[in-house]
N, C-alpha and C positions, 0 to 999 in steps of 0.2 A: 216752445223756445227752450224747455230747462233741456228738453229730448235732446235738440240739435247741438246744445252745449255738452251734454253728457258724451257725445259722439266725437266732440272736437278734442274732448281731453282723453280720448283713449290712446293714440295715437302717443300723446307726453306719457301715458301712464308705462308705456311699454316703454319709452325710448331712453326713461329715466332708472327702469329696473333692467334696461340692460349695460347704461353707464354704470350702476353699482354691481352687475354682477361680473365675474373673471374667470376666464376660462383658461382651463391647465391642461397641455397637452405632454404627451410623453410616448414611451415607447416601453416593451415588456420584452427581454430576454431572459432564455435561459441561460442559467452563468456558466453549467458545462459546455454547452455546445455554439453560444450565442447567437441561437436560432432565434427567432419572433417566438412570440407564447402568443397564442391567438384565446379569446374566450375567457380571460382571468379578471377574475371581478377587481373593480378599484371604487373605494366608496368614501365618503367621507368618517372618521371617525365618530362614532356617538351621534349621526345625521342618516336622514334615510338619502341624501342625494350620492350617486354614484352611475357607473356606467360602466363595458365591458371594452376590453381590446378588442380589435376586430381581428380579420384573418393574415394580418400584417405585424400585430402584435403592437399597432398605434390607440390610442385614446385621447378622447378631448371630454374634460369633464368642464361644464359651467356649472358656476358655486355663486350663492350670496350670501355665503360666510366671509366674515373679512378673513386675514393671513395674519397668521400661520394658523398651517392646520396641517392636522396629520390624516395621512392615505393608506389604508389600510388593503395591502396588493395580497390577493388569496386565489387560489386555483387546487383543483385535485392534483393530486401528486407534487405539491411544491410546498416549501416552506412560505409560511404566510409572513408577513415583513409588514411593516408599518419605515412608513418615509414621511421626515418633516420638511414641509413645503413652506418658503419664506416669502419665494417669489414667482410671479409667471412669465418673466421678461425670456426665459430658458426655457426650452423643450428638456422633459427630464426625459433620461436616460437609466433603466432599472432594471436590477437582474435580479431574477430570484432563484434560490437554489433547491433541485430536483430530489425529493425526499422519497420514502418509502409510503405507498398507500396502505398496505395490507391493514385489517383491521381498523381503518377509519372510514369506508365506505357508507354511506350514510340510503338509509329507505324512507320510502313515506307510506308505502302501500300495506307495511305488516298494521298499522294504528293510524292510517288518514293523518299522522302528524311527521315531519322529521325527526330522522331517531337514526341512532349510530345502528348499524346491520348487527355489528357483535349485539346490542342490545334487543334485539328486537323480542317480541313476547311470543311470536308464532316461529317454526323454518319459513326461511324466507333466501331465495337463490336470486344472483343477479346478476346482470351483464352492463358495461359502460359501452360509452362509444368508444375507448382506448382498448380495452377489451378487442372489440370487434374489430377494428384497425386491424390488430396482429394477431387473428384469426386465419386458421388454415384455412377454414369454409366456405363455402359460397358466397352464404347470407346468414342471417343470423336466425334464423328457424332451424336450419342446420345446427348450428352452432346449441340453442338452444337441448338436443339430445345430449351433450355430455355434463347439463346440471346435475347436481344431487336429488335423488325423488323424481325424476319427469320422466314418462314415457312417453314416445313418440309413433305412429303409424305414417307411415309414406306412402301417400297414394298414386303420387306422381311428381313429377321435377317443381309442381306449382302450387300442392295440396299435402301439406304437413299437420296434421292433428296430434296436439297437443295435453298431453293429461296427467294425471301426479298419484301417487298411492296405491297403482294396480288397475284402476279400470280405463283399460286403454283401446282406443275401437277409433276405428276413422268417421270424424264426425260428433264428436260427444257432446251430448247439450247440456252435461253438470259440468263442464269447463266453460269458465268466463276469458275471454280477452276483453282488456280494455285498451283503448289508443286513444290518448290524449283526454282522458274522462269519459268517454264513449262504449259503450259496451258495442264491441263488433262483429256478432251474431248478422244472421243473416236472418233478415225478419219472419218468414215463413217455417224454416227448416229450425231454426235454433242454434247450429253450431256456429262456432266460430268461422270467418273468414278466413283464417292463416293469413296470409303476405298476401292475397286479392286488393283489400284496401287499407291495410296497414301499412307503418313509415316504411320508404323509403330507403331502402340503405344506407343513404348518407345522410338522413335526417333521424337516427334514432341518437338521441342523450342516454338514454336508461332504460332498461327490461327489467324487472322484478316478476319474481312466480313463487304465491303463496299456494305453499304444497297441503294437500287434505280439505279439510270444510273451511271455507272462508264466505260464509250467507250471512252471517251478524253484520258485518260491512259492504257486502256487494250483492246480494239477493241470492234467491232459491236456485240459480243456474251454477253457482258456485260450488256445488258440492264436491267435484272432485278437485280443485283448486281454480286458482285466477292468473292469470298473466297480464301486470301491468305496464304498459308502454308509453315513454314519454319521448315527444318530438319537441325538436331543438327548435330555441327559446331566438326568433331571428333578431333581438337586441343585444344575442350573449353573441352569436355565433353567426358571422356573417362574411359575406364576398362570396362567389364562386369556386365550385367543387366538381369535381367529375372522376367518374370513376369507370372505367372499361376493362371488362374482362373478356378474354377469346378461350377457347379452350376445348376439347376434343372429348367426343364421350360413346361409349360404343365399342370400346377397344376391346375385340373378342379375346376369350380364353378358351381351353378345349374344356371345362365343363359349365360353360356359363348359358348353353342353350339360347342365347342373344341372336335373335332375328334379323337388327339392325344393325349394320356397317358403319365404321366408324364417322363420326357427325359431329360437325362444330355448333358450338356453345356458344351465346352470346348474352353476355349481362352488360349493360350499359345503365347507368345513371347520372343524373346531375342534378345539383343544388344552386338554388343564386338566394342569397337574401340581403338585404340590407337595411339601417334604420337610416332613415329620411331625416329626421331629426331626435331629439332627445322626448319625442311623445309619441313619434308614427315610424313601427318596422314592417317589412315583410318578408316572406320567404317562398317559392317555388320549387318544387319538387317532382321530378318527372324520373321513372323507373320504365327498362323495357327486358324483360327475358323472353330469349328464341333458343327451343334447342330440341333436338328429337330425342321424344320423351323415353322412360324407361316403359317396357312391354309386359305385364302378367302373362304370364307363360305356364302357369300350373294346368296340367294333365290328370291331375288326379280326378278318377271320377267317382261321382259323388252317389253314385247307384251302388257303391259294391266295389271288389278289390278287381274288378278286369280292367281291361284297356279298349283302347279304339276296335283292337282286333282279336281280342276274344269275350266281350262282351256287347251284344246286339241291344243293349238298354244305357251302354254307354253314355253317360255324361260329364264330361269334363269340367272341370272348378272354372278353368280361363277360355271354355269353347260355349260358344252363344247361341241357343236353338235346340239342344238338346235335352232341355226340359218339357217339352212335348214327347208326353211316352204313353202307348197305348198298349193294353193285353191284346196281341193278334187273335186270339181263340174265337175270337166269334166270328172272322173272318175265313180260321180255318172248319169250323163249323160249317160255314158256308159249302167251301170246296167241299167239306164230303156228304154233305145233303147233295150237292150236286153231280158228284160224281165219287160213290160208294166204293169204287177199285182200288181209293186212295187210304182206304182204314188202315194197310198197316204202314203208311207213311203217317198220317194224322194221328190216329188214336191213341201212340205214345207221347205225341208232344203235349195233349189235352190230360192227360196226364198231370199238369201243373200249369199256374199259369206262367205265359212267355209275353214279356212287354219289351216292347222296342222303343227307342227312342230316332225320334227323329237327327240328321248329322246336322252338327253344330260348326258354326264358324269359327277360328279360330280368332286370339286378339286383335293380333298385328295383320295388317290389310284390313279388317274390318272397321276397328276405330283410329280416327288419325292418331297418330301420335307426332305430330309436328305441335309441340308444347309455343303459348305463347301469352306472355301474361306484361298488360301493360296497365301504369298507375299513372295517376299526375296530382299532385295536391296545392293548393294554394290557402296562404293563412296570412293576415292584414294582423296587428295587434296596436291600439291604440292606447296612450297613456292617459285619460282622463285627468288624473295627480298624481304624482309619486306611489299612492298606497291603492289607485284603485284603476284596473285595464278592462279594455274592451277587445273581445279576440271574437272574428269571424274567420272559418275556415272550412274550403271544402276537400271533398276524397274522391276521385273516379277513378272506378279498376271496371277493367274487361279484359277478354280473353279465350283460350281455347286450355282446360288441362283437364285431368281425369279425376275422378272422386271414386271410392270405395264405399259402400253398403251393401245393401242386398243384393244388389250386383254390381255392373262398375258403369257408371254411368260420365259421359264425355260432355264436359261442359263447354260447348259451343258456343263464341259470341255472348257469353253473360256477358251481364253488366250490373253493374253494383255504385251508389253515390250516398255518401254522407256530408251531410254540411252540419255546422257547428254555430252558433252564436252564444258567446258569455260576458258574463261579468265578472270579475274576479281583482279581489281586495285581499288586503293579508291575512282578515281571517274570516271571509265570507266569497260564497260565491253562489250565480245564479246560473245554471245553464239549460239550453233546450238543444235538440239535434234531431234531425230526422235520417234514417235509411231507407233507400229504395232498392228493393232489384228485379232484376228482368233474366229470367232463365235463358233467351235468347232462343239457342235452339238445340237445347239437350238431346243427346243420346242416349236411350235404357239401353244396353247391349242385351241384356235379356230380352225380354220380348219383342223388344224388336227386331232381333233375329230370329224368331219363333217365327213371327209376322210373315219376314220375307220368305221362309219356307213354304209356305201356305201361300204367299202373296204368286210364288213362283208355281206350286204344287199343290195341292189343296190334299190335307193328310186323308179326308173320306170326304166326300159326297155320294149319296144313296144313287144318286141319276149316272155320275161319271164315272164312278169308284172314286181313285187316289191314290194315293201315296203308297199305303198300309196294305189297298187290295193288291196294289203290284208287286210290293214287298212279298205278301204273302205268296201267289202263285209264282214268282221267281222262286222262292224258297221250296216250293214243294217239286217245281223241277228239277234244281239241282239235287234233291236227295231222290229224285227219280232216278235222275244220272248217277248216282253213286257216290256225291261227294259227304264229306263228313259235315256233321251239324255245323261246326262252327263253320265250314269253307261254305256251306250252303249258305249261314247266315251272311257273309262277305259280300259272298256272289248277289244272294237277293238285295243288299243295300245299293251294289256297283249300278243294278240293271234298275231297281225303283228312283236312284239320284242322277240316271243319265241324262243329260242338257240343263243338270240342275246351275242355278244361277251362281258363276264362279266368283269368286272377292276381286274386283277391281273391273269388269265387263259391265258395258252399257247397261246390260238384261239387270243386274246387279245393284248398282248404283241406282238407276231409274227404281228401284221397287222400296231401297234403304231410304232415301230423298221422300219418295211420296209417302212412308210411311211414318218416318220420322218427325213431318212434317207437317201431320194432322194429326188434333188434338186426341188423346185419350179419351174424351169424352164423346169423339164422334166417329172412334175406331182407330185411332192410329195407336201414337207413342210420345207426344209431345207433352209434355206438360206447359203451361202457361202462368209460369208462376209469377203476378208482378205484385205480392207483398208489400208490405210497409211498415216502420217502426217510427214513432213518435215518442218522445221522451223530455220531460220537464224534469229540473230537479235543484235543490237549494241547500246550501250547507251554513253552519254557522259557529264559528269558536268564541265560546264563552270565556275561555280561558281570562283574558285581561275583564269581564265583568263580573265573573267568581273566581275569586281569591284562593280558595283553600284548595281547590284542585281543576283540575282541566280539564272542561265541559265541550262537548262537539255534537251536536244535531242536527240532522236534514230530514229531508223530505223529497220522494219521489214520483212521477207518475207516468207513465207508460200506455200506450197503447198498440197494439196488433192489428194489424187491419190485415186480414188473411184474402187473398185474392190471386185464385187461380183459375178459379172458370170450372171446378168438377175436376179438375185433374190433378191435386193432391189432396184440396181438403174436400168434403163436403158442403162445397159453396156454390153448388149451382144456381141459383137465383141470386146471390147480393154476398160480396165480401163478408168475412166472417170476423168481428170486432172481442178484440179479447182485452181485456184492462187491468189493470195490475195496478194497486194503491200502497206505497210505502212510506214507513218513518224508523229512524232508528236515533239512538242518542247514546253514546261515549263518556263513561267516566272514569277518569284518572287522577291516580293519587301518587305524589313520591313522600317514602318515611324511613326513620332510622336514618337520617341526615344524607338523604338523596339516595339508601343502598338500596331500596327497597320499594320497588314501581307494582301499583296493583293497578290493573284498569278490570271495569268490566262495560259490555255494549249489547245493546237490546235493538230489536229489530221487527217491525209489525208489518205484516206483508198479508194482501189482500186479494186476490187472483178470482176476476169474476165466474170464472167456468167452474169454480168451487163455492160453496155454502158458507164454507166455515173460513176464515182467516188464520193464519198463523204466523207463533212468536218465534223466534230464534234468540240465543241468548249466547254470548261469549265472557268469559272469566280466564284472566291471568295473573301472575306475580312471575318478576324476574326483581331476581335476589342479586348483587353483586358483594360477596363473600371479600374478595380482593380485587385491589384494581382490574382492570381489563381480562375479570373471569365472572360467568353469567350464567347464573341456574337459572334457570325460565319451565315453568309448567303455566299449564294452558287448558282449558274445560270448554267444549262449544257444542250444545246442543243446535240441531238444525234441522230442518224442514227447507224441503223443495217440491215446490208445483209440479206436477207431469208439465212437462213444457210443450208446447203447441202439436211436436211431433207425436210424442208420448200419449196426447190427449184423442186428434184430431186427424193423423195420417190416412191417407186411403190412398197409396200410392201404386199403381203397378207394376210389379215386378216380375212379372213373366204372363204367358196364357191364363189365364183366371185365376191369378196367384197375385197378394196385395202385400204390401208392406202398412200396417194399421197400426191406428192409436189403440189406449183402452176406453174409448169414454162411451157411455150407456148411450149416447147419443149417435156413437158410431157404429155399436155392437148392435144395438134394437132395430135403430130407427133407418140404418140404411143394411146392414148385414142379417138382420132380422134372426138373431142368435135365439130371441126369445121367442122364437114359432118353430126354427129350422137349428136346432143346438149343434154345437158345436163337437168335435171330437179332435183327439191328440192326430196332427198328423204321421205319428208314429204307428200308434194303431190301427191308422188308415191304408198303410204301407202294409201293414200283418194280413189286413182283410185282403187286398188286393194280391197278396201273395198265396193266401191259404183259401181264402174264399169262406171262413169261417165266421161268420156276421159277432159271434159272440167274443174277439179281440178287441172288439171298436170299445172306446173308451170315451165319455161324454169328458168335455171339458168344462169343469166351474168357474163361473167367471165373476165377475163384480163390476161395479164401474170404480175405473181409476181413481186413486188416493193419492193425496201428495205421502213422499216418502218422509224418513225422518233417521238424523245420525246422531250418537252422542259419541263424540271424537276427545278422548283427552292424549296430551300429547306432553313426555318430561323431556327436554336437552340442557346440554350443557357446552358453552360457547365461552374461548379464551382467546387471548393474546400473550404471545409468552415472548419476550424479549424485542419485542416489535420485529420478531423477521419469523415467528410461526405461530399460528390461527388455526385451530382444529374445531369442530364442531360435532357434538354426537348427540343422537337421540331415539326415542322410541315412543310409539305409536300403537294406541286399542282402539276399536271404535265399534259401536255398535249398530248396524241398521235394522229398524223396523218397516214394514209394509217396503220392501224394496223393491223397487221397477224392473225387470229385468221382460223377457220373450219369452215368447213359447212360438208353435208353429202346428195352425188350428185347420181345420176343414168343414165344411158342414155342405150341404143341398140345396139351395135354395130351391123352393118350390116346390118338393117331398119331400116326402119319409121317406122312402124308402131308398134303401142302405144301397141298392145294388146301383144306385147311382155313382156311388164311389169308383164302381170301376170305370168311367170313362170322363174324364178330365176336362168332356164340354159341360159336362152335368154337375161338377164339382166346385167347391171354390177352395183356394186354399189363402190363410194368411196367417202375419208372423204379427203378430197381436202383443203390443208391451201390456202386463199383467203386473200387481200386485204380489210379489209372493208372502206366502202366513207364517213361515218361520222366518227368527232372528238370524242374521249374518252377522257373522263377525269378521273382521279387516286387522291385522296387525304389522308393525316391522319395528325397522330399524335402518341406523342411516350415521354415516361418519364420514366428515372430509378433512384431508391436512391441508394447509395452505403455507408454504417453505420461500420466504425471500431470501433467496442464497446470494444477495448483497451482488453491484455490478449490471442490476436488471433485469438476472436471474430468475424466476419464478417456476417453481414445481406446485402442482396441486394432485392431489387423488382424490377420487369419492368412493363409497362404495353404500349401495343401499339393496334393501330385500323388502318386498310384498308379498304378504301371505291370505289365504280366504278360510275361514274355517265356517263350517258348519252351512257349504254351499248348498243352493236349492239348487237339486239336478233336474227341477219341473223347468227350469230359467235357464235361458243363452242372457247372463250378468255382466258382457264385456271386461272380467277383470282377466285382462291377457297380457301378461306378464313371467319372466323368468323371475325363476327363485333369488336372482340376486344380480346387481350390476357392477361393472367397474370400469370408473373411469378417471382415464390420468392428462395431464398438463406437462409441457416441459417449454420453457421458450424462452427469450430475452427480447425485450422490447427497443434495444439502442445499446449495438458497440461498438470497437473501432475506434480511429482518432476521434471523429465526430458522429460515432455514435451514430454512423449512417448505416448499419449495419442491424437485423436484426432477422426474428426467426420463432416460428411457433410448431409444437407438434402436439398431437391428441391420439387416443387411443382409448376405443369404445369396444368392450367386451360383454358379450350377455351369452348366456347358455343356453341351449335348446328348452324350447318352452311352448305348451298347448295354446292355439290359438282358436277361437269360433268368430266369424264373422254374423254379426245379427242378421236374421231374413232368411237363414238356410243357405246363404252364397257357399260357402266352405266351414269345414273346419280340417284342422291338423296340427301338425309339429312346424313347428317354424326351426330351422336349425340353429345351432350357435355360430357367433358372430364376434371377430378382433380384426374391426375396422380403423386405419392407423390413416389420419390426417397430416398432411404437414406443406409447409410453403419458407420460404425464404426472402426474402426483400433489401432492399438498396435506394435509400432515398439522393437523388437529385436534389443538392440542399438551395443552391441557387436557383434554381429550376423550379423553385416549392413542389416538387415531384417525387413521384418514385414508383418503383418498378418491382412486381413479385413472380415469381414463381411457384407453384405450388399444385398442390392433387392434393382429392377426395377421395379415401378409399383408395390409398397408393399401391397397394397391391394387387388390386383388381380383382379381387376375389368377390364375386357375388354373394350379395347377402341381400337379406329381406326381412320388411318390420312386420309381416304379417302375412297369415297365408292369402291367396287372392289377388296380395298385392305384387306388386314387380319386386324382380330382383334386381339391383341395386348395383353397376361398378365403377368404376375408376372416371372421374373428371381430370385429366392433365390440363391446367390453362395458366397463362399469362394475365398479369391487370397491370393496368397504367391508371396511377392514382395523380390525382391535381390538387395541392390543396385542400388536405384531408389530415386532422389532428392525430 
C-alpha cells in the first residue's frame, strides 16, 4: 500500500517542480555582424545550472532560482557579458562583442587540469575548430605539419605520422594519439591510427600536441610526444553540418615524374547532433575520402650507384621483386664444367662475384592506388545531475590506403572499431574502451612481388633449371655474339623475363590475388592480424578535499591480446596476452601570491613481458615575473617498454627477410640466434662480395630493455599588448639503453658460412636492439604570434632538432632537417559583414638524411617551400559558404620521406553548411 502511494505522488512531485521552475529563452548575436553565435555558454551566475546556444544561436534554459538573476553569456573569441534577467514573459535578445583570442587559449593536456596555454609547464601546440574552419588544408592532419616542434611522414593521402623532437619515421610507437580519452594505437602494431578512426572534420573542438617525453601523464608510448584530441561536446554544439569538398589532384609538371593523370578528389562529411532534452544529447558523425592516391616513384637502387640499365643486381627503392638476388657463378661454373670452349668467356667473369637481381615491379599498376578511407562515429551523453554524465560512444574506420615501413605495404579493406563507456563528474572520472582491428587484406609489395616472380617463374629448380639458368646461358651467348657485358647483361634479362607476368594481365592479377591471399604462415603474404585492446581507467581531483594544493590520481589497466595466427607475432597456437598495470598522482602548488606554480607527477607502470616495473617522474615551475609573461622549466625522467612491435615482431618483409622484435623469446626461441648467431648484414654483403669468410661479424645481442630519457626543457612564453604572443625555448635530453635497428642475418640449421651465399639458405632481419651508449637530443624552438587588429592574424615558427653522439650500429628514426619554418597570414571575417575571409601558410624545410627502418631505403630527401592557401565567402542567409583554395599551390613536388611519394598540388572547391 505505502508502494502504491509512493507511485501516485511522483507524478505531483514533478508537476509541482515544474510549476516552480522558469524557463528563459533568448537568442546570441554577434553585435559586428548580427549573425547567430551558435555554441556560447549561458549559465546561471554563482549556480552550476546553465545550457549552450544551439546552431541557430537560440537557448532555453530552465532555472529553480527565483528572479532576478544574472546570465553570465561567454564564448571564445567574444567579450564575456553578464545580463540581469527580471523577467521570462520576453524572449531576450543579446549581442556580444567579438574580441581578440590570442593568448587566452586555454589547454588541459599539458597538467590533466585547465590552464591558460601562455601558462602551461611543458611546449604545448594547438589547433581549435575556428582554427581549422580558415584552414587552407584538407584536414587537420594536414594542417597539423605547420606546428611548432612536429614532424610529419606522409605515406599516403590517408596515412599521416605524426612525431615531435626529431624522431620522425612512419609509424612511430613513442608517439601517443589520444581521441576523446582513448589512446588510438592500433592494438597489434602500436602506432597511432592517424585520421582512420579519429574525429571527423567537423566534430574536432581541440588538438593539443605535447612535444618531447610526456610518460608521467600518458604512459611509456609517449616518448616522443602525445596529441591530444577532443570531439565536440553534442550539448554545446548541435544541428546539422556538412561539408563537401571536390577538387583535382595529379596535375602534371615536367619534373614531377607523376604516373597518374589528373583525378578528382572527394572529401565529404557530415554532422547531426542534438540534445533531446536538458539531460539526453547526441551526435553523429560520418567522414568519406575518395581520391587517387600519391605514387612512390623512387628509382634509386638500393644495391649500388647503377640503374635498371647498367646494373644487373639492380634494385629499386619504389620497384618490388628485386630483392631476390643470387651470385650466378655457380651457374656459370656449371656452363664450363659442361662445355670447357667457354673459359675465356667464363673464367674472367669468375673473377669476382656477379649477383643478379630478379626484375622488379614498379609502384604504380602494381598496388591500387585509388585511396579510400571512410569513418562514422556515434556518441549518446546522458546527464545523471548537473555534476555527473554518462557518455557511450562508438568509432568505425575502413578502407583502402598505403603505409610505409619496411616496405610499403597497401592497406586493403582494414577495419578498425573503438567503442567507449564513461562516467564523468567535475572532478572524477571512470572510463573503459576497447579496439579492434582486422587487417582485411593487406598488401606486402615486397615479398609479394618476389612471390609472383617465382609464382610465374621459379628463380632455380635443380629438375627444371629457371630463371638464373636462363639468365645465365643468354648471357654467355650474347658475349659469344660479341656484345659488351653490360648489353649482354640486358639482353640476358630480355630473353630469361620473356612471357614474364605483366602488371595488370589475367596471368598477373591471378598469381598477385592467390598470393596475397594466403596466409604467411601457410606460404603466401597475408597477414591475419585481428588484435585487441582492452583498457580500464579511473581519475580523481582531490583538489576541493586538500586544501593547500592540487592533488590528481588515477589508475590504469590495459590489456593486448595479440592475435594473428603466426603472421606477425609468434602466436601460432593461442593469442599472445600482454598487460600493462599503471598509477600515477599530480601535485601542485601556487606561491608568491599566485606567481609561482610548481607541480610535480609520478608515474608506476608495470608491463608484464618485463621483470622489473618502472617509475617515471615529472618536475616543473613556471614563474610569472610580470603579468601575461612566463618562465617555465620543466625536469622529466622517463622509461618506456619496447612496445609489442619492439618486443614481439616477426613480420615478413621480403624472401626470408623479417621485420623483428628484440625479445629473447623471439631471438632463441623461434630465430634460434643462440645455436645459429647472428651477423651484421653488412658484413654479410662483404662476404658475398669477396668470398672472404673472415669480414663476417657476429652480432651481440641481448634481450630487449625498456629505454629511458631524462628531458629537461627552459622557455619563455609572453603576451605583450594583447595583439603579440611569442614563445621560445630549448631543449637537452638524454637517452639511455635506446631502441633503435640493426639489419642481422644468421643460417639456420648450419654453420657453415658458405650458406650466405644463397638467399634460400639465409635469413635475414631488421631486429630493434638496445644500443650501449648514451644519445643525446637537443634544440630549440621560437614562434611570434601578431593580431594585426581587423582579424588580421600573422604567426611564424621556427624550430631545429639535433642528435649527438649517434650509435651508427642503429637505423634511430630521428629524420629530420636541421631546422623548420613555418609562417601564417590570413583574416578570418571582412567586408561589410565580414563575409569575406582567407588563410595562407608556408612550410619550408631543407634537405635532410632520411633512413627508413627495415633496410626499405635510405637518402636525401630534398628541401621543400610548400605555400597553402584558399579564400572563402559566406552565404550569411544561407548559413553557408563557399571556398576555394590549393595544397601546395605551386605544384612543385615534394616529399616527407624517401620511400614515400611525392607530394603535388590539390586544386579544390568546398561547400560548407553550418559550420562555426
Amino acid at each position: 500500500m505505502k508502494v502504491t502511494r509512493l507511485f501516485l505522488l511522483i507524478p505531483f512531485h514533478f508537476l509541482f517542480a515544474n510549476l516552480n521552475a522558469q524557463v528563459i529563452k533568448g537568442t546570441i548575436k554577434n553585435s559586428a555582424t548580427q549573425e547567430a553565435v551558435p555554441a556560447v555558454s549561458i549559465h546561471v551566475k554563482n549556480s552550476s545550472e546553465g545550457t549552450y546556444s544551439d546552431d541557430r544561436g537560440r537557448f532555453q534554459l530552465t532555472i529553480k532560482k527565483k528572479l532576478p538573476i544574472i546570465l553570465v553569456i561567454s564564448s571564445i573569441g567574444f567579450e564575456t557579458k553578464e545580463v540581469d534577467v527580471q523577467s521570462t514573459s520576453a524572449a531576450l535578445d543579446i549581442t556580444i562583442n567579438p574580441t581578440s583570442i590570442l593568448g587566452q587559449e586555454v589547454v588541459v593536456s599539458a597538467s590533466r587540469v585547465v590552464q591558460k596555454k601562455l601558462s602551461s609547464p611543458v611546449t604545448i601546440e594547438q589547433l581549435s575548430s575556428k582554427d581549422i574552419s580558415n584552414s587552407p588544408q584538407l584536414n587537420y592532419m594536414d594542417m597539423i605539419q605547420g606546428l611548432k616542434g612536429v614532424d610529419v611522414t606522409v605515406s599516403s593521402i590517408g596515412f599521416t605520422s605524426i612525431s615531435t623532437r626529431g624522431f620522425n619515421t612512419s609509424g612511430n610507437t613513442n608517439f601517443t594519439q589520444i581521441v576523446d580519452g582513448m589512446d588510438n594505437q592500433a592494438p597489434g602494431l602500436n602506432f597511432p591510427l592517424g585520421s582512420a578512426i579519429s574525429l571527423t572534420q567537423l566534430d574536432v573542438d581541440n588538438i593539443e600536441v605535447l612535444s618531447g617525453a610526456s610518460s608521467a601523464l600518458y604512459g611509456s608510448r609517449g616518448l616522443n610526444g602525445t596529441m591530444v584530441m577532443t570531439g565536440k561536446d553534442p550539448f554545446k554544439y548541435q544541428g546539422l553540418s556538412v561539408l563537401i569538398t571536390q577538387g583535382v589532384n595529379h596535375i602534371k609538371n615536367s619534373g614531377s615524374y607523376d604516373p597518374v593523370g589528373a583525378s578528382p578528389y572527394y572529401d565529404w562529411a557530415i554532422r547531426y547532433a542534438t540534445k533531446i532534452n536538458e539531460k539526453l544529447a547526441f551526435k553523429i558523425n560520418s567522414q568519406y575520402t575518395q581520391a587517387n592516391d600519391w605514387v612512390a616513384t623512387d628509382s634509386t637502387n638500393k644495391n649500388g650507384p647503377g640503374s635498371r640499365f647498367t646494373d644487373p643486381n639492380y634494385n629499386g627503392v619504389n620497384y618490388y621483386g628485386g630483392a631476390t638476388s643470387t651470385d650466378i657463378n655457380p651457374f656459370l661454373e656449371g656452363a664450363l664444367a659442361g662445355d670447357p670452349s667457354l673459359a675465356p668467356l667464363i673464367e674472367p667473369l669468375l673473377a669476382k662475384s656477379n649477383y643478379v637481381a630478379r626484375t622488379g615491379y614498379p609502384e604504380y599498376g602494381y598496388l591500387d592506388n585509388k585511396a579510400k578511407l571512410f569513418k562514422v562515429n556515434a556518441e549518446f551523453r546522458y546527464k545523471i545531475n548537473p555534476k555527473l554524465e554518462a557518455i557511450m560512444s562508438g568509432t568505425y574506420g575502413t578502407g583502402n590506403i598505403v603505409y610505409t615501413n619496411d616496405t610499403r605495404y597497401q592497406l586493403k579493406a582494414f577495419k578498425v572499431g573503438q567503442y567507449r563507456a564513461e562516467l564523468k563528474s567535475d572532478n572524477w572520472f571512470v572510463r573503459a574502451y576497447t579496439t579492434s582491428e582486422n587487417s582485411g587484406r593487406t598488401i606486402i609489395a615486397g615479398p609479394t612481388a618476389q612471390y609472383i616472380n617465382e609464382g610465374w617463374k621459379t628463380s632455380y629448380d635443380g629438375a627444371t633449371g629457371g630463371w638464373y639458368p636462363e639468365y645465365t646461358g643468354a648471357l654467355l651467348a650474347s658475349l659469344a655474339g660479341g656484345a659488351s657485358l653490360n648489353d649482354a647483361h640486358l639482353a640476358a634479362r630480355a630473353f630469361a623475363d620473356q612471357g614474364r607476368a605483366q602488371l595488370g594481365t589475367p596471368e598477373f592479377n591471378a598469381l598477385k590475388e592467390k598470393i596475397s591471399n594466403t596466409p604467411i604462415s601457410e606460404g603466401g603474404t597475408l597477414f591475419l592480424d585481428r588484435s585487441k585492446l582492452y583498457n580500464a581507467e579511473a581519475q580523481y581531483n582531490f583538489t576541493d578535499k586538500v586544501k593547500f594544493m592540487s592533488v590528481i590520481a588515477g589508475v590504469n589497466w590495459r590489456l593486448y591480446s595479440l592475435n594473428s595466427k603466426n603472421t606477425l607475432f609468434p602466436d601460432k597456437d593461442k593469442p599472445i596476452n600482454v598487460k600493462e598495470y599503471s598509477a600515477y598522482i599530480q601535485l601542485a602548488k601556487k606561491l608568491a601570491a599566485d606567481r609561482l606554480s610548481l607541480s610535480t607527477s609520478f608515474r608506476y607502470d608495470k608491463n608484464t613481458l618485463f621483470s622489473s616495473p618502472k617509475v617515471t617522474s615529472r618536475a616543473s615551475a613556471v614563474y610569472e615575473p610580470v603579468k601575461e609573461n612566463f618562465i617555465r622549466f620543466s625536469y622529466q625522467n622517463a622509461y618506456s617498454f619496447p612496445s609489442n612491435i619492439q618486443a614481439l615482431q616477426n613480420t615478413l618483409n621480403g624472401y626470408n627477410s623479417y621485420s623483428s622484435g628484440g625479445s629473447s623469446l623471439l631471438l632463441n626461441d623461434n630465430y634460434h640466434f643462440n645455436q645459429f648467431p647472428p651477423y651484421t648484414l653488412e658484413s654479410v654483403s662483404a662476404y658475398q662480395q669477396s668470398g672472404d669468410a673472415s669480414v663476417l661479424k657476429k652480432f651481440e645481442y641481448n634481450d630487449i630493455k625498456p629505454q629511458s630519457v631524462n628531458a629537461f626543457e627552459l622557455g619563455y612564453a609572453a603576451l605583450i599588448g594583447k595583439r603579440v604572443m611569442f614563445d621560445v625555448l630549448g631543449y637537452f635530453s638524454t637517452w639511455k639503453n635506446f631502441i633503435g635497428y640493426a639489419n642481422v642475418a644468421n643460417t639456420p640449421g648450419t654453420d657453415d658460412v658458405t650458406a650466405f651465399k644463397d638467399h634460400s639458405t639465409y635469413v635475414q632481419y631488421n631486429i630493434a636492439f638496445n644500443g650501449g651508449q648514451t644519445v643525446n637530443t637537443y634544440g630549440y624552438a621560437a614562434s611570434v604570434s601578431v593580431d594585426l587588429s581587423h582579424n588580421f592574424l600573422a604567426k611564424v615558427n621556427y624550430f631545429s632538432d639535433n642528435i649527438k653522439n649517434k650509435n651508427n650500429s642503429q637505423v634511430n628514426n630521428f629524420n629530420t632537417p636541421h631546422y623548420h619554418v613555418n609562417m601564417e597570414f590570413g583574416n578570418s571575417g571582412f567586408g561589410k559583414k565580414q563575409e569575406w575571409s582567407f588563410g595562407t601558410t608556408l612550410r619550408y624545410k631543407p634537405g635532410y638524411f632520411y633512413v627508413v627502418s627495415g633496410g626499405l631505403a635510405e637518402g636525401r630527401v630534398p628541401s621543400s617551400a610548400v605555400i597553402d592557401a584558399q579564400v572563402s565567402y559566406k552565404l550569411i542567409k544561407a548559413r553557408s559558404g563557399i571556398r576555394l583554395g590549393a595544397t601546395n599551390i605551386t605544384n612543385k613536388y615534394y616529399s616527407t620521406g624517401v620511400a614515400n611519394p611525392n607530394i603535388g598540388a590539390v586544386y579544390y572547391v568546398t561547400y560548407a553548411y553550418n559550420i562555426l
